[in-house]
C-alpha positions in Angstrom: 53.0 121.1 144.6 49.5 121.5 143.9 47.3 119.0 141.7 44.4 120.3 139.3 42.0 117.8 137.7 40.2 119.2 134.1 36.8 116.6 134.3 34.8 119.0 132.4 33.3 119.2 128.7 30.2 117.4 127.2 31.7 113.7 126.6 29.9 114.2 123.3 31.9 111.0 122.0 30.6 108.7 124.8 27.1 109.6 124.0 24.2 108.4 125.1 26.2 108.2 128.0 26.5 111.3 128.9 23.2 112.8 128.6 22.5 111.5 132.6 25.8 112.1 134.1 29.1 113.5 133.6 31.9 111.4 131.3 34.5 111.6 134.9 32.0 109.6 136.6 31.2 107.0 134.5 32.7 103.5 135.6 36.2 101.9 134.3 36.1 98.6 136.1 35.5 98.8 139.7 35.9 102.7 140.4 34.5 105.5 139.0 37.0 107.4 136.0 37.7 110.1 138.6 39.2 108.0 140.9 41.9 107.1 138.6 43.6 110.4 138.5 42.7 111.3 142.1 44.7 108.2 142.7 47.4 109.2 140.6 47.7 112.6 142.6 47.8 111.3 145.7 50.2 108.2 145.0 52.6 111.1 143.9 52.1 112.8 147.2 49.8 115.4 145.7 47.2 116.3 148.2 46.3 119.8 147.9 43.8 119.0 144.9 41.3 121.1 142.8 38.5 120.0 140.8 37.4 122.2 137.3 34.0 120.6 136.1 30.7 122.1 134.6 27.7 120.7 133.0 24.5 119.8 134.4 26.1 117.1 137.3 28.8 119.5 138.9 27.0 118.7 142.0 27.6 114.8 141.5 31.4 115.1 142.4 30.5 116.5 145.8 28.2 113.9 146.6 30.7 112.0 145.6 34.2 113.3 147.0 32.8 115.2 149.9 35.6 117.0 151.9 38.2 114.5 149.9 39.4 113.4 153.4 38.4 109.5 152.3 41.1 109.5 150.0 43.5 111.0 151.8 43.4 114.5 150.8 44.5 117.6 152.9 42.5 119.9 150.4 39.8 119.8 147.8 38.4 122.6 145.8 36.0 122.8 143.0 35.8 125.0 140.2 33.0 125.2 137.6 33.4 126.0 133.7 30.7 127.8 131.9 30.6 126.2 128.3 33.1 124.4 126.7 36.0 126.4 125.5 39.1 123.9 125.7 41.7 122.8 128.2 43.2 125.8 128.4 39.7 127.4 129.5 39.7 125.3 132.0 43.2 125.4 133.5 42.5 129.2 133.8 40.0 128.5 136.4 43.0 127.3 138.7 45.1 130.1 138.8 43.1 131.4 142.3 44.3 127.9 143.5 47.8 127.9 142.3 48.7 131.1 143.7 52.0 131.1 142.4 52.9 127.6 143.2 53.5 124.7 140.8 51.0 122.5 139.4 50.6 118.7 138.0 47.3 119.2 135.6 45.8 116.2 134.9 43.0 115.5 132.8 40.1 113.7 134.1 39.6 110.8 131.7 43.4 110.0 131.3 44.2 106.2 133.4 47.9 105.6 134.2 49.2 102.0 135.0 52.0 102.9 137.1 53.2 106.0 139.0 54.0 109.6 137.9 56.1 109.8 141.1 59.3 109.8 139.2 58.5 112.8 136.4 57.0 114.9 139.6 60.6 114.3 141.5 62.4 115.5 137.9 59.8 118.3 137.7 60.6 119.4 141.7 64.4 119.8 140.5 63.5 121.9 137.7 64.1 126.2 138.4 61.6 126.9 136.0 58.9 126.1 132.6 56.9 122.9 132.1 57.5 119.3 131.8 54.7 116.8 129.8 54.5 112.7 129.5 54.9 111.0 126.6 53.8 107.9 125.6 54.1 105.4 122.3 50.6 104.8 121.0 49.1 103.4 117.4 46.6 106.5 117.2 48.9 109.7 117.8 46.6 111.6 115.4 44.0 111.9 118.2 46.7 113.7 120.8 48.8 116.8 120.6 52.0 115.5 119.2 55.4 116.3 119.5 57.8 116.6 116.9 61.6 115.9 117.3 65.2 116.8 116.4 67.0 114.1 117.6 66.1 114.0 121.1 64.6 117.4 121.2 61.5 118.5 120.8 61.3 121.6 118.0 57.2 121.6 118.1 54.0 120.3 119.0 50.9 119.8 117.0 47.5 119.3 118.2 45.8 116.5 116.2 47.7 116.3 113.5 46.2 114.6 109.8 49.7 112.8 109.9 51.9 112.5 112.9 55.3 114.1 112.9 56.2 111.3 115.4 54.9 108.0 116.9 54.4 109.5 120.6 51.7 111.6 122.5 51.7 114.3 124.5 49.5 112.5 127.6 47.1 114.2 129.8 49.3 114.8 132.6 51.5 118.4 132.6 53.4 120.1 135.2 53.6 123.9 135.0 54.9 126.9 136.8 53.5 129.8 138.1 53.8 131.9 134.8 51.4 129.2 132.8 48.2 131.2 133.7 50.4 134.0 132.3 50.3 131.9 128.9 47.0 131.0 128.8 45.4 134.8 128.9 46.8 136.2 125.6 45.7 132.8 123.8 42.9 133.1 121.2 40.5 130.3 119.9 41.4 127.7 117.4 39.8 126.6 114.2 37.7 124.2 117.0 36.9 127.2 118.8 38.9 126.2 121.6 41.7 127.6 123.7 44.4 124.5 123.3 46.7 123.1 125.4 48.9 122.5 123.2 49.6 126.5 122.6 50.9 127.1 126.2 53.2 123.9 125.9 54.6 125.8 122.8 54.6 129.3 124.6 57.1 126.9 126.7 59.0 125.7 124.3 59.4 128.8 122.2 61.6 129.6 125.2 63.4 126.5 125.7 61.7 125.6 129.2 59.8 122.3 128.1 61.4 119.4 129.1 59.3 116.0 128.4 59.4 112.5 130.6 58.4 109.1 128.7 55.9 107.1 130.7 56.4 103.5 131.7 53.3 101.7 131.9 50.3 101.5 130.2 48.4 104.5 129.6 44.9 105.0 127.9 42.3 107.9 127.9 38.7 106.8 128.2 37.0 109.5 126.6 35.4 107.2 123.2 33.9 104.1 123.7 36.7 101.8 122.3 39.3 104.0 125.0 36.9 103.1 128.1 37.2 99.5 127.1 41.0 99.5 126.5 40.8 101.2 130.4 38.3 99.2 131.9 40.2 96.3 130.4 43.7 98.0 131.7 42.4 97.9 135.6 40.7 94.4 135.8 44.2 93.1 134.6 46.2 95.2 136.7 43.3 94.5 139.9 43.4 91.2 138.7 47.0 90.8 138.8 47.2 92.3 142.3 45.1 89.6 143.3 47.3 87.0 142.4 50.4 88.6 144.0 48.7 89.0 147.1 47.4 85.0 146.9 51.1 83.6 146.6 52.3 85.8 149.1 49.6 84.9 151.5 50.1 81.3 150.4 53.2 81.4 151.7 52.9 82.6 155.0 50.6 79.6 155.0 47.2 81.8 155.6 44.1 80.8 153.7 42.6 83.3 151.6 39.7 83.2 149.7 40.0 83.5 145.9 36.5 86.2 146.0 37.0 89.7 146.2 34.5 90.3 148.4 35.6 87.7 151.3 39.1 89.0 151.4 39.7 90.9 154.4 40.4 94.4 154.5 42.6 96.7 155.4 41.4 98.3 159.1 41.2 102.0 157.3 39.6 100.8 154.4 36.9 103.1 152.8 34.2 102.1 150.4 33.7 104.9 149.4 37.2 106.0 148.6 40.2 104.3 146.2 
């Protein structure tokens, strides 16, 4: 399986941000957003990655990533949007790098707490069609959300004014080789986009989306009030860490000191990478 990571658009809502760099690189905690679902990929084994950006720092994720090999990667491509005409737009870009194969598409400013390991293993069982994360959160309005019968998802609705259902369709999809299929017949909406949330129909029209609830916190970072929730997110979770790794050290009776800095590192550890 293939990974594909949307970081383009303006980031209009995080400006003045955004008028010197790109929204992905801004920082959530101690890493830049990119990292986060870079790290997500890889965790999940995902190592053949591709890169759809645009804007006026395109060139920043080189400088940054390089050859990907830092982070573990076998692969990394880049891609580059003209405009900004929706995550479907963007997804098109990949279809070169799919080449038939399945993908986990994950948008760049979406932060997971815990592994997507498990929904990739699901997905790897599955013949055919898409699967999509869902998660529980007090502002569905702001997602593409999915409506149920019982258990089953009838439709989705991007944005809705009231929310058919408490949950949101995350950032993170996994798709076949017949979503770029999908995407080409798809028109602009009313926000002059091509939506995601149209090919996850096209899916489901056909009784080939299956969904996965994710365990963990979740956030996206794309307003200012979501980069704090992340940012917030990863010091507890790095914090945390920290801790774990004190009490077990503790009791192997080694002395560690309590500053990050002073700790020692691992012998293949990269500053520039996770």
């Amino acid at each position: 399986m293939k990974g594909v990571i949307l970081a383009g658009g303006t980031g209009s809502r995080l400006c003045p941000l955004t008028r010197v760099t790109n929204k992905h690189l801004l920082p959530v905690y101690d890493k830049p957003m990119l990292y986060y679902p870079l790290q997500t990929l890889v965790d999940a084994e995902i190592k053949d990655i591709l890169i759809v950006t645009g804007g006026n720092n395109a060139g920043d994720f080189l400088r940054l990533l390089r050859n990907g090999k830092d982070f573990g990667l076998k692969q990394l491509s880049f891609a580059y949007q003209e405009g900004e005409g929706g995550i479907a737009d963007a997804l098109r870009l990949a279809e070169p790098f799919a080449a038939g194969e399945k993908i986990c598409v994950i948008l760049g400013d979406n932060i997971l707490e815990n592994s997507i390991q498990g929904p990739k293993e699901k997905y790897e069982e599955q013949e055919e069609g898409a699967l999509v994360l869902l998660k529980k959160v007090p502002d569905p309005e702001r997602f593409g959300v999915p409506v149920f019968e019982g258990k089953r998802i009838v439709k989705i609705e991007e944005k809705p004014k009231l929310a058919g259902s408490p949950y949101a369709i995350i950032g993170v999809y996994f798709y076949d080789g017949t979503v770029f299929d999908r995407v080409r017949p798809l028109r602009p909406s009313g926000r002059g986009k091509l939506e995601i949330t149209d090919v996850n129909n096209s899916y489901l029209f056909e009784r080939k989306l299956n969904y996965e609830i994710v365990e963990g916190g979740w956030t996206d970072a794309g307003t200012f009030e979501s980069l704090w929730r992340a940012t917030k997110m990863m010091r507890e979770k790095a914090l945390l860490a920290e801790e774990l790794a004190l009490a077990a050290a503790s009791k192997r009776q080694f002395l560690i000191s309590p500053s990050r800095s002073e700790q020692p590192l691992p012998p293949d550890f990269c500053k520039c990478a996770f």
